[in-house]
N, C-alpha and C positions, 0 to 999 in steps of 0.2 A: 504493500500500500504506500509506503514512505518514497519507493524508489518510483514507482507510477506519479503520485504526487512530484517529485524531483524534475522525471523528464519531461512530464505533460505539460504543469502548470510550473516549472521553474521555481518552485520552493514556495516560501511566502511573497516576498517581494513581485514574485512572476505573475501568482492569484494576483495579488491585492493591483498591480498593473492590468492585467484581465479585466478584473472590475469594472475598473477604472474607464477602461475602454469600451467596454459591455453598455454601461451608464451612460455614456456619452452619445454611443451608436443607437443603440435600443433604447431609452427613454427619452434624451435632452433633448436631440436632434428631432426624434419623429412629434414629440411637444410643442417645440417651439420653431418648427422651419413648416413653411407654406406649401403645398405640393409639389409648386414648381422645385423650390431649394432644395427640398428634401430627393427630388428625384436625380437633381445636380451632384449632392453628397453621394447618392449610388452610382452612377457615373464615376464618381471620382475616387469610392474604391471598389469598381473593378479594376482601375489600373495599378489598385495598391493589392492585388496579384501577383501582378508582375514587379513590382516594390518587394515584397516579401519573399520569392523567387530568387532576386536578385542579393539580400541577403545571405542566405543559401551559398550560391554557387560563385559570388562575389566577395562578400565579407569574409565568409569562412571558409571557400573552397579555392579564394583566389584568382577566377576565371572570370574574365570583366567579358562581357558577353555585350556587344553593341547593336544585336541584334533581334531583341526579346519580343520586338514590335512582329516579327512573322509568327510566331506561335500566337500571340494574342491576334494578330489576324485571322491567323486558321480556325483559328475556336469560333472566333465571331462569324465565319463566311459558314463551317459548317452548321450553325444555328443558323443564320440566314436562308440558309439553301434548305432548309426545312419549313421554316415559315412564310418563305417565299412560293414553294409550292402549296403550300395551305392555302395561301390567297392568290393560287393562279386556277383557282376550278374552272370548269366547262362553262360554267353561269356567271360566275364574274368578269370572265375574259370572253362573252361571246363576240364581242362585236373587233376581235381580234381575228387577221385572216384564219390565224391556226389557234382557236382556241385552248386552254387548257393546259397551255406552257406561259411562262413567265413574260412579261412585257416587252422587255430588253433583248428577249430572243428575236419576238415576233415583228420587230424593228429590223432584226438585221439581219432577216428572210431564210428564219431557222425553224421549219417546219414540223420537227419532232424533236422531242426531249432528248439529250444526250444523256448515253450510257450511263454517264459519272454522275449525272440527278436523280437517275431515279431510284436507288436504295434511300437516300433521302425521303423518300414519302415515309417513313418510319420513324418516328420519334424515338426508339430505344437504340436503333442503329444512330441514330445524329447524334445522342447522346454518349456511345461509342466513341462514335468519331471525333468529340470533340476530346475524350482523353487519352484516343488512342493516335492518331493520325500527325499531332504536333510532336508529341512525342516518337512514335517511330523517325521523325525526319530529325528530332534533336541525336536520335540513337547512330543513326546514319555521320550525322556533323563531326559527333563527336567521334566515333570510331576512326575516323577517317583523320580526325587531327590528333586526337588524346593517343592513341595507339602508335603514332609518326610523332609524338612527343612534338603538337607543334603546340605553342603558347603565348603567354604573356600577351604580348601589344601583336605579335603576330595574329592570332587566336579571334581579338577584336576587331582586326581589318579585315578577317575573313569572313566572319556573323556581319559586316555591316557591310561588304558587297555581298550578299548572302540578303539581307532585307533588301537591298537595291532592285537584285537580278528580280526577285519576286513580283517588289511592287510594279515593274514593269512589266513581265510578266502578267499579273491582273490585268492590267489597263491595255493590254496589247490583246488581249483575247476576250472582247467585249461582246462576245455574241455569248461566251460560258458563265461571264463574271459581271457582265454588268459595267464595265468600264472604270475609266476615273469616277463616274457617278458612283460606282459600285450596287450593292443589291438595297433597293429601297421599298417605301410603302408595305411597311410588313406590319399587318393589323391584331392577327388571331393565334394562339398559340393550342391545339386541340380543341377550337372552337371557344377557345377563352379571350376574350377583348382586349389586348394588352394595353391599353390606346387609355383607357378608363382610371380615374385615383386611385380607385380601391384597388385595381392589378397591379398599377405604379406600387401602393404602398408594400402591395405583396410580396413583391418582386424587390424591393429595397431589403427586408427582411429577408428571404430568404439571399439576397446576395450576403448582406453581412453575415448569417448564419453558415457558408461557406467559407467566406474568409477566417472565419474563426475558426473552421474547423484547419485549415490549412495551417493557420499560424500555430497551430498546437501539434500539427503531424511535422511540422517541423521544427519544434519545440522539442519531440519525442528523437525527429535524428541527430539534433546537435545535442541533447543529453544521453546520449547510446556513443558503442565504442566509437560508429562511423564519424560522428562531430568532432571527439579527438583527433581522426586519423585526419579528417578536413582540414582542422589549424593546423596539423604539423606536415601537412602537404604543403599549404598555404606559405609556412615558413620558411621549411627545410625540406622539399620533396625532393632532391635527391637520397639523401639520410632516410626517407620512409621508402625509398625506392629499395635502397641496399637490405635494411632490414627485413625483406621480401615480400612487401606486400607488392601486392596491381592497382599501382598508382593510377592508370588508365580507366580501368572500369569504376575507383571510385568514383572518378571526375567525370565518365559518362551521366551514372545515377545520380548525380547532383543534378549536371545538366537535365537533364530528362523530369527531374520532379520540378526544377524551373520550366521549364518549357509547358509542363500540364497546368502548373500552377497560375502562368500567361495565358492557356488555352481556356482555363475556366473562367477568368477575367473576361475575353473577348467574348466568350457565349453571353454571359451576361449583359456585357454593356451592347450588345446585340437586342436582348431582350428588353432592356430598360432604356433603351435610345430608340430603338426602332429603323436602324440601316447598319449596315457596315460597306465599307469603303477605304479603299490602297492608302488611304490617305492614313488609315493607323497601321500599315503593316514597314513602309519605307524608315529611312535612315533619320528623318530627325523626329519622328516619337519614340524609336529605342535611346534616341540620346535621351529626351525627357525622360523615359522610365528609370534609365541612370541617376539622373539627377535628383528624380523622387528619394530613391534609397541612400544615396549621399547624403543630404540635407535631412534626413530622418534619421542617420546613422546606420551605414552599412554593416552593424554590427548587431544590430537589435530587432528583432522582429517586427515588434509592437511602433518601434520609431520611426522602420518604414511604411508603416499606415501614417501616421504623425505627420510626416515629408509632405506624402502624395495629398493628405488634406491641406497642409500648408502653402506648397504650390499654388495647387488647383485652383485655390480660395484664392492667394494672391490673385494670379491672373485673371480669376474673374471680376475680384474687386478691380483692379487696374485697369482691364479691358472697358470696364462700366464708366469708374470716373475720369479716368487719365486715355482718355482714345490713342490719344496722338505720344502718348509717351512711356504708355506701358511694357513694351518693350525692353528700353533703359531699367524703366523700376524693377523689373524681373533680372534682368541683366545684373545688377548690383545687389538686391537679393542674394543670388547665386554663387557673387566673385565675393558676397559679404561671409555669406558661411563656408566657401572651400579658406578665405586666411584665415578667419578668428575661431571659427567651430569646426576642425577638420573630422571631428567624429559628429556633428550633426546634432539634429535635439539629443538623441540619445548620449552621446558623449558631455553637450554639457547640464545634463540630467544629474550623469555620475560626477562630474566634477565638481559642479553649485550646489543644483538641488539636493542633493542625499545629504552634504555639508550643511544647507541651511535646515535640513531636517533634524539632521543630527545637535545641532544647537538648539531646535528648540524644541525637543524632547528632553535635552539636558538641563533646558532653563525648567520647564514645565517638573521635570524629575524635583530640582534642588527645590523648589520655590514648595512640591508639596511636601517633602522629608525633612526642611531647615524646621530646628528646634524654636517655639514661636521666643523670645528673650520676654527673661522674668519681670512682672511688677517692681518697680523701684522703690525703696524702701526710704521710712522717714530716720534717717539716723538717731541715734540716741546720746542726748548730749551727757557728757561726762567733767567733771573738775580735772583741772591739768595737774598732772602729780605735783608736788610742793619741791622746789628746785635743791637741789642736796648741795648743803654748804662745806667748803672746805675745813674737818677738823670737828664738826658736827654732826652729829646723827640725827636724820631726819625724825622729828616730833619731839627732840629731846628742850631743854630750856635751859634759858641761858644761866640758871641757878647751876643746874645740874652740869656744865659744863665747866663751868668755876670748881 
C-alpha cells in the first residue's frame, strides 16, 4: 500500500499537489468560467498531453523530441475521420454529386470512399487507432534512430523534419485529408451533439479525467526501477550502456508513451474544438509544446499542466488586449523564464515556495509551543541591612563597645 501510495501519488506532497490540481480543474474552473472559457481551459489541456509526455521523455529520458505536434495530429485526424463520416450520411450529403462521402472529397471529384476510411465507421477501431497508430510510427522513429544511437540535437532535427514532411504531406493530399483547411464541421459523436454546453461541459471532464489518469501512469514509471534507469540514461548513458542494460528500447518506450500521451491530447481537442487541421501537426506547434513543458518545468508533471495553462492564458489575454503586440509580450515571457527560472514554475516552486512554506509552518509551530511569560509581580519592599561599621558589630552600642 505504502509503495503504491509512493509511485502513484508521489508521497504526501505529490497527493496534497493532486489536490490541488483536482480543485482547480474540477471545481474553481467549471464554477466560475462561462462556457465559452471553460471550453478554452479544455483546449488548453489537451495540449498539456503532450506537456506531460514531454516531461517523460524530455526531462527524465533526455530526448528533446521537436516533433510531438504529428502524434497529437494523428490522434486528432483519426477522431476526425470518425466523426466526419458520422456527418457524411446519404441524407445529409444528398444534394452532393456522390452522396455519402465526406465534402472535401466530393469537391475534388472523388467518387467512393477510400480504403483507409472506411474501418473508421467504427468507433472502437478509431478509438484503437488513436493509441495505437501514433504510437507504432513513434516505434518505427525510434528504432531507427535509438538502435543507430542517433541523439541529442541530432535526434531533434530529425522529429522536426519529420512534422515538416507530414504537414505537407496532409495539405498535398487534399482529396484524403481535407487540405490546409483540414477535416471540419464535425457535429455528432454516436448520434450525440457535441456542438451543445452540456456535451462541451462533458467533454471538459472527461478530458481532465484522462489527463489525470496519465499524469499518475506516469507518476507510477518515474517511481518504478525504469524512472531511475531514465535519469541515469539522461546523465550518464554511456555508464548505463556498459552496465548492460538496452539503452535503446528504454528510450523507445519512453518515446512511444509520449507519442500516445500527444495522441490522446489531439483526439480530444478534436472533440472539444470540432476540426482538426496541419496547422497543429507542423514544426512550430511542436516548438510551442516545448515551451509548454519548459516554462512549467521539465521536470515535474503537475508543472507541465501549470506551463500549458500559463501560456495559453497569456496568449489569449495578449491576443485580446494587446492585438498588435502580443507577440513581443509572449516573446519576453519566454526569454523571461529560460534566464531567471530555468526549471520553470516547478523549479521555483522548490526553491521559494517550499522555503516560504517552510517558514511559516515554523512561525505558526513556535508562536503555538512558546511558553505564554508569567504575570509580573509587585515586589516586596524590605529595610536595607544596617551598614556594618569598622570595629563594631552590627546592633551592638556604643556602651558596649567602650
Amino acid at each position: 500500500m505504502n509503495a503504491a501510495y509512493e509511485k502513484l501519488l508521489g508521497g504526501r506532497s505529490g497527493a496534497v499537489g493532486l489536490l490541488v490540481m483536482a480543485a482547480l480543474l474540477l471545481v474553481v474552473f467549471p464554477l466560475t468560467l462561462d462556457m465559452f472559457r471553460l471550453n478554452l481551459v479544455g483546449k488548453y489541456l489537451s495540449y498539456a498531453f503532450v506537456a506531460v509526455g514531454l516531461v517523460l521523455c524530455w526531462g527524465y529520458g533526455g530526448i528533446l523530441s521537436l516533433g510531438q505536434g504529428v502524434f497529437f495530429g494523428l490522434g486528432g485526424y483519426c477522431m476526425a475521420m470518425f466523426l466526419k463520416l458520422e456527418a457524411s450520411d446519404p441524407i445529409s450529403t444528398k444534394i452532393q454529386s456522390t452522396p455519402g462521402i465526406p465534402d472535401f472529397m466530393d469537391w475534388n471529384q472523388i467518387t467512393a470512399l477510400p480504403a483507409m476510411w472506411e474501418p473508421f465507421h467504427s468507433f472502437a477501431f478509431t478509438v484503437l487507432a488513436v493509441l495505437v497508430v501514433p504510437t507504432l510510427l513513434a516505434m518505427l522513429i525510434g528504432l531507427a534512430m535509438f538502435k543507430r544511437r542517433v541523439g541529442d540535437v541530432y535526434f531533434s532535427i530529425v522529429t522536426q523534419a519529420i512534422a515538416a514532411i507530414l504537414s505537407i504531406l496532409i495539405i498535398g493530399q487534399q482529396g484524403l485529408t481535407g487540405g490546409v483547411n483540414g477535416i471540419t464541421d464535425l457535429k455528432t459523436l454516436m448520434g450525440w451533439d457535441i456542438r451543445t454546453d452540456h456535451a462541451k461541459l462533458v467533454l471538459y471532464f472527461v478530458n481532465a479525467a484522462l489527463l489525470f489518469g496519465c499524469i499518475l501512469f506516469g507518476r507510477y514509471v518515474l517511481g518504478s526501477k525504469l524512472g531511475r534507469l531514465l535519469v541515469a540514461m539522461r546523465d550518464k548513458e554511456e555508464r548505463v550502456r556498459f552496465s548492460g542494460y538496452d539503452v535503446a528500447s528504454f528510450k523507445v518506450f519512453v518515446y512511444c508513451v509520449a507519442a500516445m500521451f500527444s495522441a490522446i491530447g489531439g483526439a480530444m481537442f478534436t472533440l472539444q474544438v470540432g476540426f482538426m487541421s496541419p496547422s497543429f501537426v507542423g514544426i512550430v506547434p511542436s516548438i510551442e509544446m516545448v515551451i509548454f513543458a519548459a516554462v512549467g518545468g521539465r521536470m515535474s508533471l503537475l508543472g507541465a499542466v501549470y506551463g500549458t495553462l500559463l501560456v495559453n492564458f497569456g496568449k489569449t489575454y495578449f491576443s485580446e488586449t494587446f492585438p498588435e503586440l502580443w507577440l513581443f509580450l509572449m516573446g519576453g515571457l519566454f526569454i523571461a523564464v529560460v534566464m531567471y527560472f530555468p526549471n520553470g514554475l516547478a523549479g521555483l516552486w522548490q526553491t521559494q515556495g517550499k522555503r516560504l512554506m517552510d517558514k511559516l509552518r515554523g512561525a505558526t509551530k513556535t508562536s503555538a509551543t512558546a511558553t505564554p511569560p508569567e504575570p509580573a509581580r509587585t515586589p516586596v519592599r524590605t529595610s536595607p541591612p544596617e551598614p556594618k561599621r569598622e570595629g563594631i558589630e552590627p546592633g551592638a552600642t556604643l556602651e558596649a563597645s567602650k
